[in-house]
N, C-alpha and C positions, 0 to 999 in steps of 0.2 A: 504494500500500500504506500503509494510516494507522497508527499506530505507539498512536498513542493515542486513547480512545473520548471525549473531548474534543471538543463539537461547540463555533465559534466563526463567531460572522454570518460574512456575507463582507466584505472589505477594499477597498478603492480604489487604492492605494499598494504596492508591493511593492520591496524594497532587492532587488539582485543581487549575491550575495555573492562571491569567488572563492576566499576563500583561509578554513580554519579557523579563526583566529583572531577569534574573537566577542568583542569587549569586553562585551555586554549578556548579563543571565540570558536563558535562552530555552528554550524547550520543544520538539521537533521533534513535527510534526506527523504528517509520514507521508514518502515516495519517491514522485516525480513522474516520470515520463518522458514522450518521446515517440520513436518511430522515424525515423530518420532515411534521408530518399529522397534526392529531387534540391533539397530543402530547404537553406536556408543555415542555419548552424547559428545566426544573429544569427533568425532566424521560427523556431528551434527555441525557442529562449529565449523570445519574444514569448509562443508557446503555454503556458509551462510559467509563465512569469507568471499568464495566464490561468487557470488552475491554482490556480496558488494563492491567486490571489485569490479562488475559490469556496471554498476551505478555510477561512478566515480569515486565512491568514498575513501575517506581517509584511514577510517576504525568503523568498528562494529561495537554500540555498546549492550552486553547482554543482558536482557531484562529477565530472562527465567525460562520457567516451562508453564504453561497452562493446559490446561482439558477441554477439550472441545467435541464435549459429549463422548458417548459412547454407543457402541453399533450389539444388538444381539445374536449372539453365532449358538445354533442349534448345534449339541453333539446330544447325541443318543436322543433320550429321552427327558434332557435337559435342557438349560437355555442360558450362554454364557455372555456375561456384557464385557467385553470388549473394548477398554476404552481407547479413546485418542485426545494424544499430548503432542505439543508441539515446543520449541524450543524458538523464541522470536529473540530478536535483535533490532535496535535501532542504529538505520547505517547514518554517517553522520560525513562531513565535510566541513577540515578547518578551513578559518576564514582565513 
C-alpha cells in the first residue's frame, strides 16, 4: 500500500530498522508485507527487502506480524482453522 504518489529509481542497499526511533528526516513510502507459511521469519525479511528495494527505499522499518483471519481446513471428520499472519514493514526514504 504506497502512502505517497512519489515514484523513486530502485535502490541496492536497504537498512533494517526495528525500533521507531529514526535519527534521519525520512519520508514513508508505503506498507510492505508478506504472508507468513512455513517461512522463517529471517526469508520473510529477505522478501520484504526485496520490496523495497523496487520502491526506492532506503530501510524497511519492521512493524510486527499481524493475523489476518483464519481459513477452515477439513481433515477427517474435523474442522481445523488455519490461521494467516503476515509480517508488514514500512518502506521509508531518507530525505
Amino acid at each position: 500500500m504506497r502512502y505517497t504518489t512519489e515514484i523513486f529509481p530502485p535502490t541496492t542497499q536497504i537498512e533494517v530498522i526495528h525500533t521507531k526511533s529514526i535519527s534521519r528526516d525520512y519520508i514513508e513510502i508505503g506498507e510492505i508485507a508478506i504472508r507468513l507459511k512455513k517461512a522463517t521469519q529471517e526469508n520473510a525479511v529477505l522478501y520484504l527487502i526485496t520490496k523495497a528495494k523496487e520502491l526506492g527505499a532506503d530501510a524497511i522499518l519492521i512493524i510486527g506480524e499481524r493475523s489476518r483471519g483464519a481459513a477452515a481446513m477439513p481433515i477427517g471428520h474435523l474442522v481445523v482453522a488455519v490461521p494467516f499472519r503476515e509480517l508488514y514493514a514500512i518502506a521509508i526514504k531518507y530525505k
